[in-house]
C-alpha positions in Angstrom: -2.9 -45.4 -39.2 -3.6 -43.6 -42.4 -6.2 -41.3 -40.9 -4.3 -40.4 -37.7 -1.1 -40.0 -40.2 -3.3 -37.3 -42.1 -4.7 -35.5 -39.2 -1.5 -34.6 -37.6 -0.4 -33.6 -41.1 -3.7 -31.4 -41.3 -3.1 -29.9 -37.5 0.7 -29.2 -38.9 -1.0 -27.2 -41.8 -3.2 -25.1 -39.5 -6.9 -26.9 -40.6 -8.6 -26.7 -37.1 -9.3 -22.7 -37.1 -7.3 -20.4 -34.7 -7.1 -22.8 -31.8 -5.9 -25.6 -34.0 -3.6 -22.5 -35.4 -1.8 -22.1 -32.0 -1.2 -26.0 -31.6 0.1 -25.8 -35.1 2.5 -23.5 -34.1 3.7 -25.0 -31.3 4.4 -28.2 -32.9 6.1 -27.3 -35.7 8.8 -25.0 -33.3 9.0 -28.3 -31.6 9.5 -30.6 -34.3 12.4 -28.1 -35.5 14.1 -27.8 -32.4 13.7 -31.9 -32.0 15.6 -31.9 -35.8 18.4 -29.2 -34.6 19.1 -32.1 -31.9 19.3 -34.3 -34.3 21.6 -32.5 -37.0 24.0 -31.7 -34.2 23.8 -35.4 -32.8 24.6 -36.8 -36.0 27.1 -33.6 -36.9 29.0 -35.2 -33.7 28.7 -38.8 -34.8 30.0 -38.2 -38.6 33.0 -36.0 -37.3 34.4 -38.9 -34.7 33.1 -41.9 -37.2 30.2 -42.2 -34.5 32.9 -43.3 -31.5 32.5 -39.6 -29.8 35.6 -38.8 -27.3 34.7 -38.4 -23.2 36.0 -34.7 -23.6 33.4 -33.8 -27.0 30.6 -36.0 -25.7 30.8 -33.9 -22.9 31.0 -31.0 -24.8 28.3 -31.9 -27.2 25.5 -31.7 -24.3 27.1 -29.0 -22.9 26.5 -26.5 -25.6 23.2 -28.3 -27.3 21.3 -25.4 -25.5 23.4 -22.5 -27.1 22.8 -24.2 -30.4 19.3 -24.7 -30.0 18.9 -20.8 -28.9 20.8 -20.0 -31.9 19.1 -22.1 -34.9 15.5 -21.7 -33.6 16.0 -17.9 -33.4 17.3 -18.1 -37.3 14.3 -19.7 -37.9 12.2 -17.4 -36.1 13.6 -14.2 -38.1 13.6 -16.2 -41.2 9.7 -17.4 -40.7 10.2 -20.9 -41.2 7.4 -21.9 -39.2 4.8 -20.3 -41.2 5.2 -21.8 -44.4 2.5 -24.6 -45.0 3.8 -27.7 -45.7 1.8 -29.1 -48.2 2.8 -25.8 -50.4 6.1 -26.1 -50.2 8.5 -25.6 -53.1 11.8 -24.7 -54.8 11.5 -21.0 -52.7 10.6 -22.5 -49.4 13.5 -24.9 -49.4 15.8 -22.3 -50.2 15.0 -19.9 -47.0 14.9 -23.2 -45.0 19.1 -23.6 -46.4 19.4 -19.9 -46.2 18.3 -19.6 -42.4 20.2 -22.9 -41.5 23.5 -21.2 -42.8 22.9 -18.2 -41.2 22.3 -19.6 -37.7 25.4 -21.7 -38.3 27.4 -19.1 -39.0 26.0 -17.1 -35.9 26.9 -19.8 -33.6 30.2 -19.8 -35.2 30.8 -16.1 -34.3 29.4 -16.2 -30.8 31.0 -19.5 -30.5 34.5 -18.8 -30.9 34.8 -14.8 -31.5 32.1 -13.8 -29.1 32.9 -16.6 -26.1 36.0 -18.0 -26.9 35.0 -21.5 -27.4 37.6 -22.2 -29.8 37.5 -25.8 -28.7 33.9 -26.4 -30.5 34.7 -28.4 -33.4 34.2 -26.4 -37.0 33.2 -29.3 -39.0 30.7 -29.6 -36.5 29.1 -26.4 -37.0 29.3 -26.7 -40.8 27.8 -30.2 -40.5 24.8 -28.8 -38.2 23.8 -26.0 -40.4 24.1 -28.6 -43.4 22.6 -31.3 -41.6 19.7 -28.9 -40.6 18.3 -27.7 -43.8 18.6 -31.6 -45.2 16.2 -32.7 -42.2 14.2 -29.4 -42.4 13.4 -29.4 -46.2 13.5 -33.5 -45.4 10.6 -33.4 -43.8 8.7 -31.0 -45.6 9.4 -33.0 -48.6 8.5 -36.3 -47.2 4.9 -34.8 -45.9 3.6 -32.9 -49.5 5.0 -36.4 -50.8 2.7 -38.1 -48.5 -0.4 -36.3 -49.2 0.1 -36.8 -52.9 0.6 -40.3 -52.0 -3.2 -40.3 -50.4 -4.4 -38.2 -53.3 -3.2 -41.4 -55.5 -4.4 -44.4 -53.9 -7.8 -42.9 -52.6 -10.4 -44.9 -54.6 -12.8 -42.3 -55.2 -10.7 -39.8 -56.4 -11.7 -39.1 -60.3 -8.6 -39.6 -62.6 -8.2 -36.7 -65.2 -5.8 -36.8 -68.4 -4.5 -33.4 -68.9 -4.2 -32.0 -73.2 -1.3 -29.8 -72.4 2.0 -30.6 -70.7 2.9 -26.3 -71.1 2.9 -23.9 -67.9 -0.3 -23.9 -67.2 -1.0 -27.5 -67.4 2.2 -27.7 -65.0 1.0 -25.4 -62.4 -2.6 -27.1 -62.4 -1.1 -30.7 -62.0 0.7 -29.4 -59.1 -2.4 -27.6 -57.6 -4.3 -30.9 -58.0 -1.9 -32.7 -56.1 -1.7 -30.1 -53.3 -5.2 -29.7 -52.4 -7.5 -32.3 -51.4 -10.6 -31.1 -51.6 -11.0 -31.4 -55.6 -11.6 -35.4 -55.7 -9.6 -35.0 -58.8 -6.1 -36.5 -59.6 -3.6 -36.3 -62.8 -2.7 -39.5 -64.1 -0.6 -38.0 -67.2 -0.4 -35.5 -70.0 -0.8 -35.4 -73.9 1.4 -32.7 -75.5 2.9 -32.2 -79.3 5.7 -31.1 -78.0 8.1 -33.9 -79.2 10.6 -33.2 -76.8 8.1 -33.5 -73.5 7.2 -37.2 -74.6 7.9 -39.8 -71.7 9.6 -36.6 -69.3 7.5 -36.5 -65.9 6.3 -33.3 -64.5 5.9 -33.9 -60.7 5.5 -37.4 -61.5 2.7 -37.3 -63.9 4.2 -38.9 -67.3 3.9 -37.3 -70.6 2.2 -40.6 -72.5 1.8 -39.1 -75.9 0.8 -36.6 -78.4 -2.9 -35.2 -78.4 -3.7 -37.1 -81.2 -3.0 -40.4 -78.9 -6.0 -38.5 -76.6 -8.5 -41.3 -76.7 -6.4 -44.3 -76.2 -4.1 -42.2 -73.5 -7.9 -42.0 -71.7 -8.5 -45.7 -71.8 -5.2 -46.9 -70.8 -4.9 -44.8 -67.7 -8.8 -45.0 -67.1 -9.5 -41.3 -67.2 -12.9 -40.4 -65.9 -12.1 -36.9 -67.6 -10.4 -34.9 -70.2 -9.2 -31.5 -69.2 -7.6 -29.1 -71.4 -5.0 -27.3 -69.6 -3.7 -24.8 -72.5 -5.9 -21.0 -72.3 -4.4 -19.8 -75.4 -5.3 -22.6 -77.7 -6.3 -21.4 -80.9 -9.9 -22.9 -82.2 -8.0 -25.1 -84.8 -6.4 -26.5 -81.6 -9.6 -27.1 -79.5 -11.2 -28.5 -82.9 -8.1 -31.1 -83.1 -8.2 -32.1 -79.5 -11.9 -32.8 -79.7 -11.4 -35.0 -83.0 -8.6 -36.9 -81.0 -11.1 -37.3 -78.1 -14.1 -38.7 -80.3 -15.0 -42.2 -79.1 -14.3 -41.2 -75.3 -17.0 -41.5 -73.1 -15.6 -38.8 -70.5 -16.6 -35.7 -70.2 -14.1 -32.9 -71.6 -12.8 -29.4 -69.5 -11.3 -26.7 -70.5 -9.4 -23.8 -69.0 -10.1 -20.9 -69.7 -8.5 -17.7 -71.8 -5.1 -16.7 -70.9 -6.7 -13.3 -70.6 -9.2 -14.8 -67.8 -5.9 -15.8 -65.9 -4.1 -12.9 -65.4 -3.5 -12.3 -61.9 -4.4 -15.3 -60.8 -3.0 -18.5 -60.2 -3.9 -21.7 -62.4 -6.0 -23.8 -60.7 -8.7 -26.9 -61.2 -11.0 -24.2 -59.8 -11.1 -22.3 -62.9 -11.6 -25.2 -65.0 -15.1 -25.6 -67.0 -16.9 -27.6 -69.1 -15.7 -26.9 -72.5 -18.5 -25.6 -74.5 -20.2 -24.2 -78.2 -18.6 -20.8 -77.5 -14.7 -22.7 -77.6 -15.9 -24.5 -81.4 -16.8 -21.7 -83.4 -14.1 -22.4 -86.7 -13.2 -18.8 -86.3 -11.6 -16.5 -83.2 -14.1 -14.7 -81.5 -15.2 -11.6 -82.8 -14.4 -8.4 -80.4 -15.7 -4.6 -80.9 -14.5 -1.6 -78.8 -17.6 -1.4 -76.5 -16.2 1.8 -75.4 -17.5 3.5 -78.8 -20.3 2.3 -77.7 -20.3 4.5 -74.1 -21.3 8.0 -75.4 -24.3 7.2 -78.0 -26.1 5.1 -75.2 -25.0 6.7 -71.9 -27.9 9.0 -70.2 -30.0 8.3 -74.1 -33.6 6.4 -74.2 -33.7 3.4 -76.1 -36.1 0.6 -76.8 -35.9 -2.5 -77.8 -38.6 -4.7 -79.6 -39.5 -8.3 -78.9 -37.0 -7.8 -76.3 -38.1 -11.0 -75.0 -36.2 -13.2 -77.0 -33.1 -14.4 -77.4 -31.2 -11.5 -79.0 -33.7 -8.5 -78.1 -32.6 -9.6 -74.0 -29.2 -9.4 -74.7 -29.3 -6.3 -76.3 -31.2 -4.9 -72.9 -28.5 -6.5 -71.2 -25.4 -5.2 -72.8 -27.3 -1.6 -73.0 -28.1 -1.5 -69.6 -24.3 -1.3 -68.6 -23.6 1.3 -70.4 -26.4 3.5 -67.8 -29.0 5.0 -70.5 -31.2 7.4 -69.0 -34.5 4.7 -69.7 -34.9 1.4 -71.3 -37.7 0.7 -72.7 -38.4 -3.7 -73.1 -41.1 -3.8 -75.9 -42.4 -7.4 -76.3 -46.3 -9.3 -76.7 -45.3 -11.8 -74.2 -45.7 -11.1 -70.7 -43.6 -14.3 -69.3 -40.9 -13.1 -71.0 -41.1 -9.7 -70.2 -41.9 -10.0 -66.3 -38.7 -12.6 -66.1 -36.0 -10.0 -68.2 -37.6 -7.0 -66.3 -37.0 -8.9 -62.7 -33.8 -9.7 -64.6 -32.5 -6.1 -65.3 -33.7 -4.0 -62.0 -31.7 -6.5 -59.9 -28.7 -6.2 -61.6 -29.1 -2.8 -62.6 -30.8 -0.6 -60.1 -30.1 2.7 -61.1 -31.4 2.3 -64.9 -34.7 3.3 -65.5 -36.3 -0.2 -66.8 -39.8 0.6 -68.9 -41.5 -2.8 -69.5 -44.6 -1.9 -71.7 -46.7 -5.0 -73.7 -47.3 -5.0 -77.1 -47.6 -6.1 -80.6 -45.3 -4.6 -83.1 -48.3 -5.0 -86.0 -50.6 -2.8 -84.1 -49.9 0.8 -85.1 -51.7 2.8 -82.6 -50.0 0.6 -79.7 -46.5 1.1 -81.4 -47.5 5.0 -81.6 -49.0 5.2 -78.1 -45.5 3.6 -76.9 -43.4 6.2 -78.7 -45.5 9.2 -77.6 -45.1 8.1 -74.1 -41.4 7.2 -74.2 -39.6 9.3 -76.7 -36.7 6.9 -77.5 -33.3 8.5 -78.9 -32.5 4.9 -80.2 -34.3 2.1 -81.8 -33.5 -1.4 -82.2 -36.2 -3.5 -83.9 -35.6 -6.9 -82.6 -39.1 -8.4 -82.8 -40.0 -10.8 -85.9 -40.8 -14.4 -86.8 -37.4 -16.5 -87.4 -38.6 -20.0 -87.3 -38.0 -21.2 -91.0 -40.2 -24.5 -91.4 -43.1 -22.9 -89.5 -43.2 -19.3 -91.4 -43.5 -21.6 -94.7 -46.5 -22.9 -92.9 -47.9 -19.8 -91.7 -46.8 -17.2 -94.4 -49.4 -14.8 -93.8 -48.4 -14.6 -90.3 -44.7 -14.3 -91.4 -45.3 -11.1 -93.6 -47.6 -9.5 -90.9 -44.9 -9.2 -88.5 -41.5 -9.3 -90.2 -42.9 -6.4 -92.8 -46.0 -4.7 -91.5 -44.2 -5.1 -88.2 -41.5 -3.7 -88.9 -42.8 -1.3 -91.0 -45.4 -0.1 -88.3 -42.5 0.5 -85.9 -40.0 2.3 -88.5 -43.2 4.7 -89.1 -43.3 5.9 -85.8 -39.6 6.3 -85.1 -39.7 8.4 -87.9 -42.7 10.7 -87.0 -40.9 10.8 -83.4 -37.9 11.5 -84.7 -35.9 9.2 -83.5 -32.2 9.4 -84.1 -31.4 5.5 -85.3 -33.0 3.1 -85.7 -31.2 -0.6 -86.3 -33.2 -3.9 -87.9 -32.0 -6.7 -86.9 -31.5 -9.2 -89.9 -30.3 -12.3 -90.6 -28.4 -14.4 -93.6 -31.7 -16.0 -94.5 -32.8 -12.8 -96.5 -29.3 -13.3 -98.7 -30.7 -15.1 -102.1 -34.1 -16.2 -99.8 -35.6 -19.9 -100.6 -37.7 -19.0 -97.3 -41.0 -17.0 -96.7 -39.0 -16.0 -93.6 -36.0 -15.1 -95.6 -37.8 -13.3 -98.1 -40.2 -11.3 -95.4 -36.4 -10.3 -93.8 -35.0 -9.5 -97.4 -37.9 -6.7 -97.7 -37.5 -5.3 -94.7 -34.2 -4.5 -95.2 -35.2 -3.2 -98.4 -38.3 -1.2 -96.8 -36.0 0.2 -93.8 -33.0 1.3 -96.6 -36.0 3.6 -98.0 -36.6 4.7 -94.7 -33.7 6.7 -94.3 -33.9 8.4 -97.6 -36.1 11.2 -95.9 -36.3 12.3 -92.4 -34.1 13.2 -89.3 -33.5 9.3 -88.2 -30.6 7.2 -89.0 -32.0 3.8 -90.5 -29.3 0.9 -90.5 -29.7 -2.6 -91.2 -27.7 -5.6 -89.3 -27.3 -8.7 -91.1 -25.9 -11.7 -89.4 -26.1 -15.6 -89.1 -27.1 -18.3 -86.9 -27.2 -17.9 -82.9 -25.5 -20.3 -80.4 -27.9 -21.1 -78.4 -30.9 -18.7 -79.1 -34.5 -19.7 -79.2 -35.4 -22.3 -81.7 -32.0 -22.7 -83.0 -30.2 -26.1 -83.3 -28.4 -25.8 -80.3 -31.3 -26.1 -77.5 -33.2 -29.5 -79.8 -29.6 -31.1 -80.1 -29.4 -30.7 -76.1 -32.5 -31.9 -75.4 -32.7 -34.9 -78.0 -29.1 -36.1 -75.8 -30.4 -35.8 -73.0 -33.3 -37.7 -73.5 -30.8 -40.5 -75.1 -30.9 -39.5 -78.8 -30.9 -39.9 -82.0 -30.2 -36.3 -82.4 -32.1 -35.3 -86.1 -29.9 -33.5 -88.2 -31.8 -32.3 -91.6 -28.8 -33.6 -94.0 -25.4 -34.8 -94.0 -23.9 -31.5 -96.1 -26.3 -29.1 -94.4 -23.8 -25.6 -93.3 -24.4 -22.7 -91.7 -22.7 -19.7 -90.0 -22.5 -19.2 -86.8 -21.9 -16.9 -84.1 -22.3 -16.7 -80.2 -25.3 -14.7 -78.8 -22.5 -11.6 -77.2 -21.3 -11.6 -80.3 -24.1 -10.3 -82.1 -25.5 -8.4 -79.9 -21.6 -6.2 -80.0 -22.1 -6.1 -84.1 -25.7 -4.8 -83.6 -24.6 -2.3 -80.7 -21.1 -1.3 -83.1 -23.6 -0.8 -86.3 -25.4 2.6 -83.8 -22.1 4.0 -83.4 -21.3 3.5 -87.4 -23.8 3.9 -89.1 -25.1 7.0 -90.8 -28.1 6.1 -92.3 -28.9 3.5 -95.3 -26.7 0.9 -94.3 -26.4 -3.0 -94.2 -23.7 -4.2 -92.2 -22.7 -7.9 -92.0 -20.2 -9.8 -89.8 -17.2 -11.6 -91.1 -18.8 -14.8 -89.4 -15.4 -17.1 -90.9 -16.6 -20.3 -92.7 -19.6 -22.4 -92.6 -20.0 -25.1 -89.9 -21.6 -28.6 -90.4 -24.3 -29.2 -88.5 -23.9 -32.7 -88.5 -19.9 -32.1 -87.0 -21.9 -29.5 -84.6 -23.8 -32.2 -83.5 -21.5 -34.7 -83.6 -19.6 -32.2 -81.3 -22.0 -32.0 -78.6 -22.3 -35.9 -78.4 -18.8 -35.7 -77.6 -19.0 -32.8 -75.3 -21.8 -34.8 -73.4 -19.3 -37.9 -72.6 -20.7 -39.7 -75.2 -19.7 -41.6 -78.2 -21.6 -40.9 -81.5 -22.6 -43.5 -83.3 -22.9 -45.9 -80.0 -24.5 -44.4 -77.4 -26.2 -41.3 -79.2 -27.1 -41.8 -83.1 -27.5 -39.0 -85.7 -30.2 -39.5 -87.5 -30.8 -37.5 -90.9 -34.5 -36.6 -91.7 -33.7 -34.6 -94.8 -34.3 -30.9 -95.9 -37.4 -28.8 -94.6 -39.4 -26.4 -96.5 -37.5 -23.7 -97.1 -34.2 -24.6 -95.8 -31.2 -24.8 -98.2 -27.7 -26.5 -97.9 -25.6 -23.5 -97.8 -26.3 -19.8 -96.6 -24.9 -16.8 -97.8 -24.1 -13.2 -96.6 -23.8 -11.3 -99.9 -25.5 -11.5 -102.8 -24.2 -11.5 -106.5 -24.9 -8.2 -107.0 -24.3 -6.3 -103.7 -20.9 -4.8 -103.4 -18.8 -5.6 -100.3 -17.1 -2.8 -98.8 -14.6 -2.6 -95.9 -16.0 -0.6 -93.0 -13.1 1.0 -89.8 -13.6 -2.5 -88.3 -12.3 -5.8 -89.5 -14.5 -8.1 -89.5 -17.3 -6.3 -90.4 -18.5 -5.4 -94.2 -20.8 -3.2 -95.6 -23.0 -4.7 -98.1 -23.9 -2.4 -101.1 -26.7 -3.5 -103.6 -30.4 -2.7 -105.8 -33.3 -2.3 -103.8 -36.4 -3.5 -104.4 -38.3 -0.9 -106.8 -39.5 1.6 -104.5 -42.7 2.6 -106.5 -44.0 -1.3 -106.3 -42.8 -2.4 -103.2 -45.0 0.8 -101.9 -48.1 0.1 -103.4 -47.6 -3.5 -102.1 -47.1 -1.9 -98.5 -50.2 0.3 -98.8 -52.3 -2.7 -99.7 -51.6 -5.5 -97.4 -53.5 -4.2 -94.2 -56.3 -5.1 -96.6 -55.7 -7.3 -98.8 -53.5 -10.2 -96.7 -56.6 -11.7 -95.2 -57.8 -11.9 -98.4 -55.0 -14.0 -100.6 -54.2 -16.8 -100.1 -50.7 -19.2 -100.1 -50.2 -18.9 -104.4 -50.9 -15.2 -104.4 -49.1 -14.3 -101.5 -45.8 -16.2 -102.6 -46.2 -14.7 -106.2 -46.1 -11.2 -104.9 -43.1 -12.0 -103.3 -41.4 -13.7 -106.0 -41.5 -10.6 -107.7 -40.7 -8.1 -105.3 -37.6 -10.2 -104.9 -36.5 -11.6 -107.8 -33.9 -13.6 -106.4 -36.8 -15.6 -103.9 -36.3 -19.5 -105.1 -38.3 -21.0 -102.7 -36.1 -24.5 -101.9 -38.8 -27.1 -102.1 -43.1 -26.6 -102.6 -44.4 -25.2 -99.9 -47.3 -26.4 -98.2 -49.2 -23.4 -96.8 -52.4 -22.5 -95.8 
């Protein structure tokens, strides 16, 4: 019964392609005209208190067809019969009442003005345009309620607990309901506003505040949490996943208002809520028109444009159409993938894969000679903390000769900027990687002092996602059923999503003009035992019961707290918001030079002690954080 019940609702709806369209058709007419019958039956039986005289009984049948003819032509002009049933609403009804007083008061006016049947009751007439619309909208009603009804008691279906009882949470309750094919049903809302609390919407109760998330989940036996407000604020999404901690469902969001615009709300929109919706800061935003005119038919290059920020970089470059881009990286897995990567999604930009190691200078030359960039970004250097304190020689080799190799020959080829990409590490170092970073900002500041191209440095904080960051271990380490290692319980850092840097690096070409470090306002620190915690939670998992955090305390070289500035740089405000200008001493020029000129020779020959003294007193603010064990 059910199922024949739901396939004549589904040939009513038009489901069976364009034959099944036609059939459609012709039963909903037919259904309509079988309800006129009806209204003007029952119009009869109200207005004689159902005991109809011979004479109106008579009269009744007589003129059925004229009503008939009248009403179903009202609805025919008024395109009743297209409407889909399980859509309709507040607008549909309203044409249905529209177009049933319109054919009543047609009838009326052939009735008795046009064919002097004066005889034909009124309150009839009245009664069969009002009866009409009650049985038309009636049964439109009593179908949607129906398949709702289905969408309820269907065992499989998953059961979701909306955060958000606002517009958008409304319209995606009621597209849940409509369609079928999502498997997914409301079973109520959470919302702060106080005045929403135990209302219905559509029949879904408003059980509580968000902060009731979690139990609201348990009692109504949600299988999953979705967030139906796209404007929430990251303070919001931060409190809603604090109220969901414990619940072992997995947690969506919708997305950005902005992401909605023009379309309606819907559960097809809805995503798993991710890193990028955590950061304890909005997200950061730069005019990538700027951008348009110093990249547009230039040639750039990019080195180690393999990893993690360097293929962004080639990404977000490639749409603004440069004349050639040139991917510079020592690993050909890398490169083959990101070159296959680019030409199919942008065919008309010249892509230039070439192989190579930044710390070979007649390679880096060759490569400059051949390609002639207009704009360099040096991407390419060791970032792995713990490892660089056990392989310092290696870190030095290509985060300073490196970079030094490749500054050299953008400015014999006269290149018109070249941008370093740094990192926060290189603020007050207590790394070998942070220090190696800290002197080629240095190195690339003195750069600029002579020549034709612009040197400019880019300082910014942890990645979301990138290579060897947190992000990628904490994944895996759930997956595989935990614990997930956190280093220790204070440990903060700053972070920022992978786009986001990539639009500081891209907004530092247009800026700069020569000699600068510019740093993002990255907001506060974040815990990365509450980022990990996070994930858990994220995962449909509870922390502490079915994923532990283990701590394993501090590595070599890794400090609590990172910083952006240090004591004595000056912080200056640059045309955009939320991003500074650091001003500070350089490294003496005249030492850090003859330290330059003699490494090609002299790093093979010292060893851990020597090497880690010379940088101590190149950068005077180096405090390694614990002894390092190098070789």
């Amino acid at each position: 019964m059910k199922q024949s019940t739901a396939g004549l609702i589904r040939l009513m709806e038009g489901r069976y392609g364009p034959k099944g369209q036609n059939y459609r058709s012709a039963l909903v007419v037919g259904i309509q005209l079988v309800l006129v019958v009806a209204a003007n039956l029952t119009a009869f039986a109200l207005r004689f208190d159902a005991d109809i005289p011979l004479l109106y009984s008579r009269m009744m049948w007589k003129y059925l067809p004229g009503v008939i003819l009248a009403f179903s032509g009202g609805f025919w002009v008024m395109g009743i019969h297209r409407g889909l049933w399980r859509y309709v609403g507040l607008h549909d009804l309203g044409r249905i009442f529209w177009a049933s007083l319109i054919s009543a008061t047609v009838f009326y006016g052939i009735c008795h003005w046009g064919l002097g049947w004066v005889e034909y009751p009124r309150s009839v007439i009245i009664l069969t345009g009002l009866l009409t619309g009650l049985y038309l909208a009636g049964v439109r009603v009593a179908v949607r309620w129906f398949r709702e009804w289905l969408r309820i008691i269907e065992p499989t279906t998953r059961r979701a607990l909306i955060v958000g009882a606002g517009n958008a949470g409304e319209l995606l309750v009621q597209d849940m309901l409509s369609d079928g094919g999502y498997n997914c049903r409301p079973v109520g809302f959470v919302d702060d506003d106080p005045v929403k609390y135990r209302m219905n919407i559509h029949g879904i109760p408003v059980v509580g505040t968000i902060d009731d998330t979690k139990t609201a989940a348990e009692k109504l036996g949600a299988d999953e949490i979705i967030i139906a407000i796209p404007s929430a604020s990251t303070l919001v999404k931060q409190k809603i996943l604090s109220a969901s901690e414990g619940c072992s469902v997995p947690i969506k969001i919708l997305p950005n208002v902005k992401h909605l615009l023009g379309d309606m709300v819907s559960l097809h929109q809805v995503r798993p809520m991710n890193l990028d919706d955590l950061l304890q800061r909005e997200p950061i935003q730069t005019d990538r028109r700027e951008v348009y005119p110093f990249v547009t038919e230039k040639r750039l290059l990019v080195t180690g444009a393999g990893g993690s920020i360097g293929s962004e970089l080639c990404r977000q470059i490639a749409q603004h159409k440069p004349q050639s881009l040139v991917l510079f990286e020592r690993y050909e897995n890398t490169l083959h993938s990101l070159m296959l990567e680019l030409r199919a999604t942008f065919p008309t930009v010249n892509i230039v894969p070439l192989i190579g190691d930044v710390t070979v200078p007649d390679r880096v030359s060759e490569v400059f000679q051949q390609t002639r960039p207009d704009i360099v970004y040096h991407a390419a250097a060791h970032k792995h903390v713990p490892l660089m304190e056990l392989n310092p020689k290696e870190a030095i080799r290509n985060n300073v000769i490196g970079t030094r190799v490749v500054a050299e020959a953008a400015s014999k080829a006269r290149v018109d900027r070249f941008v370093l990409i740094s990192t926060d590490k290189a603020v007050n170092p207590s790394s070998v990687m942070g220090v190696t970073k800290r002197i080629a900002e240095h190195m690339v500041q003195e750069f600029n002092s002579g020549g034709m191209t612009k040197f400019t440095v880019v300082r910014f904080g942890n990645v979301l996602g990138s290579n060897g960051s947190v992000v990628p271990l904490f994944y895996e380490q759930i997956r595989k059923g935990g614990p997930v290692t956190v280093t220790h319980q204070e440990i903060k850092r700053f972070f920022m999503t992978i786009p986001e840097a990539v639009q500081l690096v891209l907004k530092a070409s247009v800026m700069g003009s020569g000699g600068e470090v510019f740093v993002l306002d990255m907001g506060e620190q974040i815990r990365v035992a509450d980022l990990a915690r996070n994930m858990i939670v994220l995962a449909g998992l509870v922390p502490g019961k079915d994923i532990d955090i283990a701590f394993t305390g501090l590595r070599p070289g890794e400090k609590l707290y990172e910083e952006l500035f240090e004591e004595n740089e000056q912080v200056e405000s640059t045309a955009h918001p939320k991003i500074h200008r650091a001003v500070g001493t350089p490294v003496p020029v005249g030492e850090l030079g003859e330290w330059l000129d003699s490494l090609p020779d002299n790093l093979p020959k010292k060893d851990a002690d020597e090497l880690l003294h010379d940088l101590k007193r190149l950068v005077p603010t180096f405090h390694p954080a614990l002894p390092h064990q190098v070789s």
